[in-house]
ROFI-5202 format. One record per residue: residue number from 1; x, y, z of N, C-alpha, C, CB in turn. Coordinates in pm, whole numbers, plus 50000, padded with zeros to 5 digits. Glycine has a CB too. Layout:
! ROFI-5202
+-----+-------+-------+-------+-------+-------+-------+-------+-------+-------+-------+-------+-------+
| pos |    nX |    nY |    nZ |   caX |   caY |   caZ |    cX |    cY |    cZ |   cbX |   cbY |   cbZ |
+-----+-------+-------+-------+-------+-------+-------+-------+-------+-------+-------+-------+-------+
| NUM |     X |     Y |     Z |     X |     Y |     Z |     X |     Y |     Z |     X |     Y |     Z |
...
+-----+-------+-------+-------+-------+-------+-------+-------+-------+-------+-------+-------+-------+
***
This chain:
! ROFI-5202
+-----+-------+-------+-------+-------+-------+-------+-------+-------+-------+-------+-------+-------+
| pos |    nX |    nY |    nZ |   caX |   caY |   caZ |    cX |    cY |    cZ |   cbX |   cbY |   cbZ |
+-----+-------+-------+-------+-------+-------+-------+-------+-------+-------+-------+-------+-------+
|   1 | 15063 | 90595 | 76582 | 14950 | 90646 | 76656 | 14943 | 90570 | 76788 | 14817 | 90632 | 76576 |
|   2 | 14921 | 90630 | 76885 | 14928 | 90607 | 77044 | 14778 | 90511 | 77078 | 14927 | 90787 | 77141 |
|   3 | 14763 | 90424 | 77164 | 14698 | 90364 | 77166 | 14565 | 90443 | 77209 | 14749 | 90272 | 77220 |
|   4 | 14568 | 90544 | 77320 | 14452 | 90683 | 77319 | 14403 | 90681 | 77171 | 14532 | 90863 | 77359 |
|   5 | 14476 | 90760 | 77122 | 14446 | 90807 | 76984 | 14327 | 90691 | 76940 | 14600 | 90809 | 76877 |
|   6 | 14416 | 90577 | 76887 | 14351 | 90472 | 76826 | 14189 | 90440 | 76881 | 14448 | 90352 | 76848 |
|   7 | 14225 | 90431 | 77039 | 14069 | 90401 | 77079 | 13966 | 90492 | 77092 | 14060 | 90347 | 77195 |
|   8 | 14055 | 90606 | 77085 | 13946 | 90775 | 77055 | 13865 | 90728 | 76920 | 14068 | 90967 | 77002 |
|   9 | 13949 | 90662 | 76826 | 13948 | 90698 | 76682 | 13830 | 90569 | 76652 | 14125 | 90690 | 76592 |
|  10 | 13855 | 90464 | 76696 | 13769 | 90355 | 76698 | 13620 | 90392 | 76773 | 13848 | 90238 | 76771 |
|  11 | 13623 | 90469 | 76861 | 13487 | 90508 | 76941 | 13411 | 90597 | 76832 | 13516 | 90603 | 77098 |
|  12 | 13518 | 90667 | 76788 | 13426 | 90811 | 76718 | 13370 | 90708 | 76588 | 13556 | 90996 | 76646 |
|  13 | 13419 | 90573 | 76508 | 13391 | 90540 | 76397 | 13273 | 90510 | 76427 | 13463 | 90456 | 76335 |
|  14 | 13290 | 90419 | 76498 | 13216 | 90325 | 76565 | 13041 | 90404 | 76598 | 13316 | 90284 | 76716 |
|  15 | 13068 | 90491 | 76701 | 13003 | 90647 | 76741 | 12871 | 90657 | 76603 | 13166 | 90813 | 76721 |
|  16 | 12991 | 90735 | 76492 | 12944 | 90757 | 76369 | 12840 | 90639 | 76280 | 13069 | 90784 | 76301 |
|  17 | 12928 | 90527 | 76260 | 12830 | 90427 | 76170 | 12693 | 90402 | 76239 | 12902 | 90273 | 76147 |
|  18 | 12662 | 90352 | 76372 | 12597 | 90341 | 76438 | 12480 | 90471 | 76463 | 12675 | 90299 | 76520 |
|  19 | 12529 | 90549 | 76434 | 12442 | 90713 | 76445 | 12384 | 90696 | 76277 | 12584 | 90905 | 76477 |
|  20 | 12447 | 90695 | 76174 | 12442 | 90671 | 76032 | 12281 | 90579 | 76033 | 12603 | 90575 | 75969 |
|  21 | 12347 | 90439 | 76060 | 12225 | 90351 | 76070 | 12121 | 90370 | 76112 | 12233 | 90268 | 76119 |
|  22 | 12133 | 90425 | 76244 | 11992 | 90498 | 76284 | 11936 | 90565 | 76264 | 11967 | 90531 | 76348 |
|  23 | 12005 | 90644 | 76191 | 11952 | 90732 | 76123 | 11866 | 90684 | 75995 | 12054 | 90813 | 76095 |
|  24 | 11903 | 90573 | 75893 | 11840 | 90561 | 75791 | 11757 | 90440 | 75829 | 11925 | 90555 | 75673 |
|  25 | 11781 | 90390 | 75967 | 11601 | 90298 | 76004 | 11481 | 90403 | 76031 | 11600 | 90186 | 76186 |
|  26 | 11562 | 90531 | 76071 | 11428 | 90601 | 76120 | 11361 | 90663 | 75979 | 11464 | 90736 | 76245 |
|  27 | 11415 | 90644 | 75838 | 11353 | 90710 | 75736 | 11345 | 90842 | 75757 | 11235 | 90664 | 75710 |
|  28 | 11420 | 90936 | 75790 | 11457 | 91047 | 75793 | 11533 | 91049 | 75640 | 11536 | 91074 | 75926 |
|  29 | 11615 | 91044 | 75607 | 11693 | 90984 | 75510 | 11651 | 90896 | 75322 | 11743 | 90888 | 75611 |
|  30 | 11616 | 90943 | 75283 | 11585 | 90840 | 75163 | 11564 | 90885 | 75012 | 11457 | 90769 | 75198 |
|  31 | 11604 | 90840 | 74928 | 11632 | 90831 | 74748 | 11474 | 90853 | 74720 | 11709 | 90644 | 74666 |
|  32 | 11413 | 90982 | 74623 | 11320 | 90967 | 74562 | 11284 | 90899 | 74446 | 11300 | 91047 | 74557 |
|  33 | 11381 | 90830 | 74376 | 11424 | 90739 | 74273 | 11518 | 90657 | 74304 | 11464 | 90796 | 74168 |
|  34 | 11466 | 90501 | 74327 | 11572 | 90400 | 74354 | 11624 | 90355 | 74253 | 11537 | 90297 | 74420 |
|  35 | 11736 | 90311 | 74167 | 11782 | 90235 | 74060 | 11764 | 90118 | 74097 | 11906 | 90253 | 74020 |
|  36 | 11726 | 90043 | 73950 | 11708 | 89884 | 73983 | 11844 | 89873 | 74041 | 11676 | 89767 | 73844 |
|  37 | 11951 | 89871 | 74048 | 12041 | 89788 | 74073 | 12094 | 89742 | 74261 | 12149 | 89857 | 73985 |
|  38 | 11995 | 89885 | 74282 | 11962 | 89853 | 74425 | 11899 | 89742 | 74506 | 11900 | 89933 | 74454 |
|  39 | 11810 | 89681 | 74411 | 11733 | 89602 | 74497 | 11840 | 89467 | 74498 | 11566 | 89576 | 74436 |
|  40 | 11900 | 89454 | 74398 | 12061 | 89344 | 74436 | 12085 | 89344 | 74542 | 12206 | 89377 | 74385 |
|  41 | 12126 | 89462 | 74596 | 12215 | 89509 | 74722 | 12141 | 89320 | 74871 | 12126 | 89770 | 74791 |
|  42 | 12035 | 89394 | 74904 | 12025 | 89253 | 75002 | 12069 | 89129 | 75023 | 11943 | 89213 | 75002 |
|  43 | 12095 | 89086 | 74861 | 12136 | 88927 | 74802 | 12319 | 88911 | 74802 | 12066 | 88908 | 74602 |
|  44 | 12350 | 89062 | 74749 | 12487 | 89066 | 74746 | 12510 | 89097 | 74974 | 12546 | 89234 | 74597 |
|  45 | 12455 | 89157 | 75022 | 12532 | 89172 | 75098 | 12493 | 89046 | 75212 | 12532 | 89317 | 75133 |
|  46 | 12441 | 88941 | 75168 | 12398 | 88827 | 75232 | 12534 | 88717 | 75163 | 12213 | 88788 | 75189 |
|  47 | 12586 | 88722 | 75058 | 12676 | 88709 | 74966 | 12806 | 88713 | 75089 | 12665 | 88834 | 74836 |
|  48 | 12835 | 88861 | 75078 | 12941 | 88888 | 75145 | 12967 | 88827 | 75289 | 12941 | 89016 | 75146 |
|  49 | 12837 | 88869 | 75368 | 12871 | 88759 | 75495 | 12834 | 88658 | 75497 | 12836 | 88780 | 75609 |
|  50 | 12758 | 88575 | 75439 | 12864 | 88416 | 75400 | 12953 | 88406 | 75396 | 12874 | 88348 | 75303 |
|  51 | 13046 | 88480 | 75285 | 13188 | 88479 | 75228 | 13280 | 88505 | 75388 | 13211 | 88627 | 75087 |
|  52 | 13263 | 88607 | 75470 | 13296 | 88641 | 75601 | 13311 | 88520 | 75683 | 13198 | 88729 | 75657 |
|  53 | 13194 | 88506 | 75677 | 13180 | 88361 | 75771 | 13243 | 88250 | 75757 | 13066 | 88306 | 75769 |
|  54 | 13304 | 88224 | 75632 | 13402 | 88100 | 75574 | 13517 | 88158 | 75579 | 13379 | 88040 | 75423 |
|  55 | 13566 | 88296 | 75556 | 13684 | 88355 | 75577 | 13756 | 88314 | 75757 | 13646 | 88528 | 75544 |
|  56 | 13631 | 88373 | 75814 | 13694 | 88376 | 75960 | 13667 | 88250 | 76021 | 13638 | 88492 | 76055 |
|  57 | 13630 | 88128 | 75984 | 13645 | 88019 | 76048 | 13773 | 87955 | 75931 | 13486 | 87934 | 76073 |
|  58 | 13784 | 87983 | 75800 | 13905 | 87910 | 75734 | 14036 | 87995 | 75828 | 13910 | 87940 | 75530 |
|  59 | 14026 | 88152 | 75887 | 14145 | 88192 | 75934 | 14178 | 88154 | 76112 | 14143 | 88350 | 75899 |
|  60 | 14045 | 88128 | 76156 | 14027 | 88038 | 76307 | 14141 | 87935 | 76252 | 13836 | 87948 | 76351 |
|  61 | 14114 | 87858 | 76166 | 14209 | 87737 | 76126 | 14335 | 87755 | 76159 | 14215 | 87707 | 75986 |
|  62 | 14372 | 87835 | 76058 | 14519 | 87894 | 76037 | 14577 | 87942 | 76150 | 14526 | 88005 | 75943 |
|  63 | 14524 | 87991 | 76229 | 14602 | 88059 | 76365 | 14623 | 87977 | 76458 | 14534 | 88167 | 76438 |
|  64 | 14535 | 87832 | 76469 | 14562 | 87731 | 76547 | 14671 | 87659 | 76518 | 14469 | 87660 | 76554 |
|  65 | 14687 | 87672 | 76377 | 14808 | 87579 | 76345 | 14876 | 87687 | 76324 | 14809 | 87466 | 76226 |
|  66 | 14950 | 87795 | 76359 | 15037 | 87857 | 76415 | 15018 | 87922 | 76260 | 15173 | 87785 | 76491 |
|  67 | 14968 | 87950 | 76133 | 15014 | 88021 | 76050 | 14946 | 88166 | 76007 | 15024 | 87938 | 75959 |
|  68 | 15076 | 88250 | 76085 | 14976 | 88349 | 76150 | 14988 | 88459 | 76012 | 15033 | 88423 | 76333 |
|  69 | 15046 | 88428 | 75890 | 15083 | 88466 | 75786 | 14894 | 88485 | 75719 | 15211 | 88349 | 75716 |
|  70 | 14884 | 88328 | 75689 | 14764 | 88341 | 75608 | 14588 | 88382 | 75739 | 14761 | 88152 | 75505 |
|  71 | 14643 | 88340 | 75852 | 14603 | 88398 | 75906 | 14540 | 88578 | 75926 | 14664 | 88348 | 75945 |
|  72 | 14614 | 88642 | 75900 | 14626 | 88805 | 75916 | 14558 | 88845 | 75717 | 14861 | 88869 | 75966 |
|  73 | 14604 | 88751 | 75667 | 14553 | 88798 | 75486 | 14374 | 88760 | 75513 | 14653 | 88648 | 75309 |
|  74 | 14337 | 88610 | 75559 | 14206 | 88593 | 75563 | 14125 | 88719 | 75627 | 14185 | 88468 | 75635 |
|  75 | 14183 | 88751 | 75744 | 14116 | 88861 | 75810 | 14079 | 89002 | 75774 | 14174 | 88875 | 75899 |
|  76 | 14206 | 89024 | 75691 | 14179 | 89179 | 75598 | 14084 | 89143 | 75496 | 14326 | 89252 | 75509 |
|  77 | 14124 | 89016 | 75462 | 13958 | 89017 | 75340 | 13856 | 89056 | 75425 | 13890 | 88844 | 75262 |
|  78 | 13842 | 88976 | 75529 | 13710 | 88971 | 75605 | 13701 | 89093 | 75609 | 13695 | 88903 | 75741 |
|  79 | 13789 | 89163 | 75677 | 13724 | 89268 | 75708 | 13737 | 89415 | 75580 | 13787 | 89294 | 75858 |
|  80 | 13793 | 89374 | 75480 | 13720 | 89469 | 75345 | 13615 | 89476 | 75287 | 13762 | 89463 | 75245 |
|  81 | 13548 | 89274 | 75283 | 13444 | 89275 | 75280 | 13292 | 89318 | 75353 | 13467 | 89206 | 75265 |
|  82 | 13405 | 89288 | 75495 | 13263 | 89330 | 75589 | 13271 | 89541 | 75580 | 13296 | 89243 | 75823 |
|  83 | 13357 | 89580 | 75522 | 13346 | 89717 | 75528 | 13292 | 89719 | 75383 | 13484 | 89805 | 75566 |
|  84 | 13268 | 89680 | 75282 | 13189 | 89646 | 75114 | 13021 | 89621 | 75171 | 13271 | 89448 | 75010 |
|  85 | 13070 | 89574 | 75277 | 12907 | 89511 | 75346 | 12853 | 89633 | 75363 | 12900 | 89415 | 75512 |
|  86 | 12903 | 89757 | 75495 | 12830 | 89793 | 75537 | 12846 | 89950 | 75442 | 12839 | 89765 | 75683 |
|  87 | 12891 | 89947 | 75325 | 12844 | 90086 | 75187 | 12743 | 89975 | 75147 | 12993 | 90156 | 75019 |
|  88 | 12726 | 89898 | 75137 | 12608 | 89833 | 75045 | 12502 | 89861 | 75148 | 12622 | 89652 | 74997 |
|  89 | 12481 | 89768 | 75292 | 12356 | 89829 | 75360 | 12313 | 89924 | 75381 | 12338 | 89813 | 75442 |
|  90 | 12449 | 90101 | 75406 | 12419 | 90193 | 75421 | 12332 | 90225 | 75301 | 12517 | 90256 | 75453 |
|  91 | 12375 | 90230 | 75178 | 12335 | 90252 | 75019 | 12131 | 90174 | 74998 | 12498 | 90122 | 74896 |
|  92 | 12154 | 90078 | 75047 | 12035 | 90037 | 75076 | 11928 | 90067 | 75129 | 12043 | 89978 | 75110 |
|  93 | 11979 | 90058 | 75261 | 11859 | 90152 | 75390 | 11858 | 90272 | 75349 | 11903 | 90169 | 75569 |
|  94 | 11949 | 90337 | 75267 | 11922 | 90488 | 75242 | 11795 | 90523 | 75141 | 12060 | 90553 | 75177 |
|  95 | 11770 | 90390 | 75082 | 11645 | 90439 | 74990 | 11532 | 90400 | 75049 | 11639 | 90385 | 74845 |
|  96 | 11499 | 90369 | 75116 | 11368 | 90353 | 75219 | 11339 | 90311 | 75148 | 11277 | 90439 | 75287 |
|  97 | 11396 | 90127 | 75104 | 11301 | 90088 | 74995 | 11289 | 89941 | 75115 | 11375 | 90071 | 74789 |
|  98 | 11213 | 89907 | 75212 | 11204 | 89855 | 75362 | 11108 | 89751 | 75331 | 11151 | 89966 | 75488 |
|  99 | 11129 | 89616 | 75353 | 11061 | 89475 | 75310 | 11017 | 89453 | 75472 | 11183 | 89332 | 75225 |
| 100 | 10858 | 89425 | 75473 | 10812 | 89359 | 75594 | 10780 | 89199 | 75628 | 10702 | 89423 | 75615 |
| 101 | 10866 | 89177 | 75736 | 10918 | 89001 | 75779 | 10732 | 88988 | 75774 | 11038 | 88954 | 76001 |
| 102 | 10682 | 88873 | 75682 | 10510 | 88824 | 75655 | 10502 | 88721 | 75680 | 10440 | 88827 | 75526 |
| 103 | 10598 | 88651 | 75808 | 10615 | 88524 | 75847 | 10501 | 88502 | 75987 | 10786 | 88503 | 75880 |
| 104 | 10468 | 88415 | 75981 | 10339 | 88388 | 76137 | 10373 | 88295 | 76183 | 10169 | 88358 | 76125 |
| 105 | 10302 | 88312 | 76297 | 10306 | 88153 | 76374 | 10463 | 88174 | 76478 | 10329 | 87984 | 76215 |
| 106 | 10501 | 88029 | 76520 | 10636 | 88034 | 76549 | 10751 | 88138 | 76482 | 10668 | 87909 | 76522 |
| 107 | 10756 | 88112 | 76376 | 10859 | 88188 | 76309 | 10893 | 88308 | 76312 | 10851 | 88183 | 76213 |
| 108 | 10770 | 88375 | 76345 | 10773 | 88555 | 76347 | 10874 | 88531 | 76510 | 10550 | 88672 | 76366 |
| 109 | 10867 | 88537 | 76607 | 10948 | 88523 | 76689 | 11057 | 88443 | 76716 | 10899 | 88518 | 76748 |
| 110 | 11110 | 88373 | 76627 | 11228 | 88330 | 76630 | 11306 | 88437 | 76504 | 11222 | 88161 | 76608 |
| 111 | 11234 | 88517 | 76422 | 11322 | 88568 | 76323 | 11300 | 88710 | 76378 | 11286 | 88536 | 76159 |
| 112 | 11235 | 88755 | 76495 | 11256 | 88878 | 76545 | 11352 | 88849 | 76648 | 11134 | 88947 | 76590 |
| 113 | 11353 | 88806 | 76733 | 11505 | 88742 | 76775 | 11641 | 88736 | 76725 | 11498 | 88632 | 76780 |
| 114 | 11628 | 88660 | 76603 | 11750 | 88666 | 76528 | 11816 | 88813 | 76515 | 11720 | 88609 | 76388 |
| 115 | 11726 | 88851 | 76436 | 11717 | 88996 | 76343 | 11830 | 89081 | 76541 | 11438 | 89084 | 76282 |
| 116 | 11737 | 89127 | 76582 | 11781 | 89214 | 76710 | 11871 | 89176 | 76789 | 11688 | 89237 | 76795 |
| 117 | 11928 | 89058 | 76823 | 12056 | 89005 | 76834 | 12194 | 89041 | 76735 | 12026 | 88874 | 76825 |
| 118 | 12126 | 88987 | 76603 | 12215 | 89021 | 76478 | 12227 | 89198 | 76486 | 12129 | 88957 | 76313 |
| 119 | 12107 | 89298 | 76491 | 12172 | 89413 | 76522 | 12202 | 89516 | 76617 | 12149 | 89454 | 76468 |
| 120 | 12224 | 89460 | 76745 | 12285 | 89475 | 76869 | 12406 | 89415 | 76841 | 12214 | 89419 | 76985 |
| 121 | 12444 | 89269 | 76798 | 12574 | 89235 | 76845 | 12634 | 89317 | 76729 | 12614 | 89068 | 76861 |
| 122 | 12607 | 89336 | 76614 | 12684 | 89434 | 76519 | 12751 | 89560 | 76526 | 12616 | 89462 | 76443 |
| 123 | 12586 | 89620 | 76607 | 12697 | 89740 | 76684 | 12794 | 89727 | 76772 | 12640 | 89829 | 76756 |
| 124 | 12779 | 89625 | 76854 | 12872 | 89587 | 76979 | 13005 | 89558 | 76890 | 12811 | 89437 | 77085 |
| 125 | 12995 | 89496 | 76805 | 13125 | 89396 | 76758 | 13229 | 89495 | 76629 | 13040 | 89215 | 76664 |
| 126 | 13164 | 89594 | 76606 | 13249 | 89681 | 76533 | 13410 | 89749 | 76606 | 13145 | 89798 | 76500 |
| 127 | 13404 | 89785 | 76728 | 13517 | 89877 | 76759 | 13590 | 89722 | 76847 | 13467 | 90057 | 76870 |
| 128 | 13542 | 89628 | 76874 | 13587 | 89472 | 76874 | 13691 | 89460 | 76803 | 13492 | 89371 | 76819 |
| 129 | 13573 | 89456 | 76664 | 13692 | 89459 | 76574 | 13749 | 89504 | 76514 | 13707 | 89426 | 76524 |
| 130 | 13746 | 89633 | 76527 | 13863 | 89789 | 76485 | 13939 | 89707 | 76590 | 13812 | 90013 | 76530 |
| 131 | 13954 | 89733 | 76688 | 14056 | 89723 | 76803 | 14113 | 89592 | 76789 | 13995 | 89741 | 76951 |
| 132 | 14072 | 89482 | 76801 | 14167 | 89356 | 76750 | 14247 | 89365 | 76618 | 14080 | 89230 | 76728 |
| 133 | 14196 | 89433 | 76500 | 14284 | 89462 | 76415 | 14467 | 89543 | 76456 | 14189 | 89548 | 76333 |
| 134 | 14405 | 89664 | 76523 | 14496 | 89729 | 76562 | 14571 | 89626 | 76636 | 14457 | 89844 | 76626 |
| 135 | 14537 | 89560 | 76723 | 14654 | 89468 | 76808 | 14698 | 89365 | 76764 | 14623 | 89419 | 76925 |
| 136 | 14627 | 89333 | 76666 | 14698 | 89189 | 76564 | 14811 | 89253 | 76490 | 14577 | 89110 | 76424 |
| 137 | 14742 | 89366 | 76412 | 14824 | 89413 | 76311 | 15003 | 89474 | 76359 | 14726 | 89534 | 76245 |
| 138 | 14956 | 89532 | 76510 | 15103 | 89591 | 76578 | 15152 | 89447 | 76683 | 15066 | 89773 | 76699 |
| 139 | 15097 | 89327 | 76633 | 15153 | 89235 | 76742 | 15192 | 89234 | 76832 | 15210 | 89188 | 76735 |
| 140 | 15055 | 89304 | 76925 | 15066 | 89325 | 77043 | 14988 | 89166 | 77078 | 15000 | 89478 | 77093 |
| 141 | 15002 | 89051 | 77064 | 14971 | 88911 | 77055 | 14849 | 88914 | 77192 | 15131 | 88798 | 77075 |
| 142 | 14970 | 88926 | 77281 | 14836 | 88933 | 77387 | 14694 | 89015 | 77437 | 14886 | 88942 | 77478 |
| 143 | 14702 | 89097 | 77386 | 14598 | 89225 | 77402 | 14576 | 89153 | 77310 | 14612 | 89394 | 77400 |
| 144 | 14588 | 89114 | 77167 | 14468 | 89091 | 77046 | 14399 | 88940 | 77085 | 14548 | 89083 | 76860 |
| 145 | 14492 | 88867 | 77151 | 14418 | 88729 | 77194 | 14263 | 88779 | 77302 | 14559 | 88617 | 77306 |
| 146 | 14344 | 88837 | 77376 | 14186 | 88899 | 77464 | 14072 | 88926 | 77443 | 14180 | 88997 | 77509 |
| 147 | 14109 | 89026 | 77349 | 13990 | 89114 | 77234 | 13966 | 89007 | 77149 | 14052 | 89265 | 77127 |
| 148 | 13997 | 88923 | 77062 | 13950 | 88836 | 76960 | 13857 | 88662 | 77027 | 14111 | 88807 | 76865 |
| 149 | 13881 | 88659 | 77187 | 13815 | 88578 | 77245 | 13648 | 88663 | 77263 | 13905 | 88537 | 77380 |
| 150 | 13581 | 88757 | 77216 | 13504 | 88783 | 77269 | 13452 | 88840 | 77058 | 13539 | 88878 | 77432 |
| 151 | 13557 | 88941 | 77004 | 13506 | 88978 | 76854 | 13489 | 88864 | 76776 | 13603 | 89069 | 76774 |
| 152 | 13575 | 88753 | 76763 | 13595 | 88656 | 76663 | 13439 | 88585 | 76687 | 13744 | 88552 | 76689 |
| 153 | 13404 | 88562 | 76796 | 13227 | 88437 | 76793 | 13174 | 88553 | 76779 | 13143 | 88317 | 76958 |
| 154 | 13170 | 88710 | 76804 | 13042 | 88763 | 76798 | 13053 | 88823 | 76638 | 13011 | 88881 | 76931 |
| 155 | 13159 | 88828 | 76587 | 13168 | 88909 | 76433 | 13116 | 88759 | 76392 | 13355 | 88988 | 76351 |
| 156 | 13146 | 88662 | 76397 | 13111 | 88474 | 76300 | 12929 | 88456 | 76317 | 13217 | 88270 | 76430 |
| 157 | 12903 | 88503 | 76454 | 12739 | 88534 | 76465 | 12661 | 88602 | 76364 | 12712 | 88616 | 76575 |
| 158 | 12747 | 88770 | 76385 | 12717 | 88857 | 76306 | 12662 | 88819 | 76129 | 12838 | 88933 | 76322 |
| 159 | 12771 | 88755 | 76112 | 12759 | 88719 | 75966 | 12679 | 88630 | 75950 | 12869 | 88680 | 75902 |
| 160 | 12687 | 88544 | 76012 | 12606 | 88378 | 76006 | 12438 | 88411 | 76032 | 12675 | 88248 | 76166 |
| 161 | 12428 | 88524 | 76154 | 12243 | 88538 | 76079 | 12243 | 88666 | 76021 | 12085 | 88539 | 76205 |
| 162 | 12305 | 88721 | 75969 | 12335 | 88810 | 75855 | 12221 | 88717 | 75741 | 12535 | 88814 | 75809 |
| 163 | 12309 | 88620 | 75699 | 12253 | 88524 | 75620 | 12148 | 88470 | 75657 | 12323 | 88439 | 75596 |
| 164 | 12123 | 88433 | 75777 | 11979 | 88358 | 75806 | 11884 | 88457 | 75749 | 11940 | 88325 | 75978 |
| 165 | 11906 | 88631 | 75854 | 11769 | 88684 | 75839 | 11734 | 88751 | 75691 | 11749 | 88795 | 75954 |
| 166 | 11864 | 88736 | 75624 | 11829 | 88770 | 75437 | 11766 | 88615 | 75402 | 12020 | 88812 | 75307 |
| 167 | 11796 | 88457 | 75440 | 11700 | 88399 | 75385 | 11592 | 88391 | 75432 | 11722 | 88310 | 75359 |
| 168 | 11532 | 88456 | 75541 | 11386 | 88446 | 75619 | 11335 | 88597 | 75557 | 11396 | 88435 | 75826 |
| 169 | 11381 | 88687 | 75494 | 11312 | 88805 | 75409 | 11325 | 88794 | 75272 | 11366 | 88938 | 75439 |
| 170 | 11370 | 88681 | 75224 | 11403 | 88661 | 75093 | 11300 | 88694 | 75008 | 11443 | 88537 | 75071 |
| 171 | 11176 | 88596 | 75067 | 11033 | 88582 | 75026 | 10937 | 88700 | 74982 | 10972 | 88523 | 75132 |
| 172 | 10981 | 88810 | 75087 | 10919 | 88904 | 75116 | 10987 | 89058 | 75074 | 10895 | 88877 | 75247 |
| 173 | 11121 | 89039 | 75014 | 11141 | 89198 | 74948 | 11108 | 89188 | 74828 | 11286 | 89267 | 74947 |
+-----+-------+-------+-------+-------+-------+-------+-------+-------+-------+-------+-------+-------+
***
């Protein structure tokens, strides 16, 4: 596949998930019967990007010291998990089952901050990192060094208050 193609193909995903999501913040969208096993979903997918977040700084490691082997394996986890991530949030937000942040004082504005950073840079950092995949994976070295100076801190963000803003709603779903 031609590199057009690829970045057609990365826009339209990209396009799509992002249309998806918005779609199920606006509650247009939602389960008239939630299964318990749903309400897991938040804890597990706070789970997963942790797990992300130790993946892609243990594979930061590896690529510095030239081993670009375990390097490229850490990253497909990462990124199976972070695609496990986002059927679990979709699956989630789809039941309009929606926990309100009951934090005051200071905190309410440092965790509305977080939160809208965390989902701005998410959308931003998806076709990031579609597209650094593609150039790692066809070792095109230099094009993926480019792209991964800008996906690699904002996907490690991503995840890292992933986790913050599931332990600042913990209280409260």
């Amino acid at each position: 596949m031609g590199d057009k193609a690829v970045f057609r193909l990365v826009w339209a995903v990209s396009i799509f998930v992002v249309l998806v999501v918005a779609l199920l913040q606006s509650g247009l969208i939602a389960w008239y019967s939630v299964p318990n096993w749903v309400l897991f979903l938040p804890k597990l997918n706070a789970l997963i990007n942790g797990t992300c977040s130790i993946l892609l700084l243990i594979s930061f490691y590896y690529i510095r010291r030239g081993d670009i082997i375990r390097h490229k394996r850490l990253n497909l986890v990462a990124f199976m998990l972070s695609a496990l991530f986002l059927v679990s949030y979709i699956i989630y937000h789809s039941t309009g089952n929606e926990a309100k942040f009951g934090g005051q004082g200071i905190i309410r504005p440092i965790y509305f901050f977080i939160l809208i950073s965390h989902i701005m840079l998410s959308a931003i950092v998806l076709p990031l990192v579609l597209l650094s995949f593609h150039r790692g994976l066809n070792m095109q070295v230099e094009k993926h060094k480019k792209l991964v100076r800008w996906s690699f801190p904002i996907w490690l963000y991503v995840t890292i208050t992933g986790v913050i803003v599931y332990l600042m709603m913990a209280p409260y779903y």
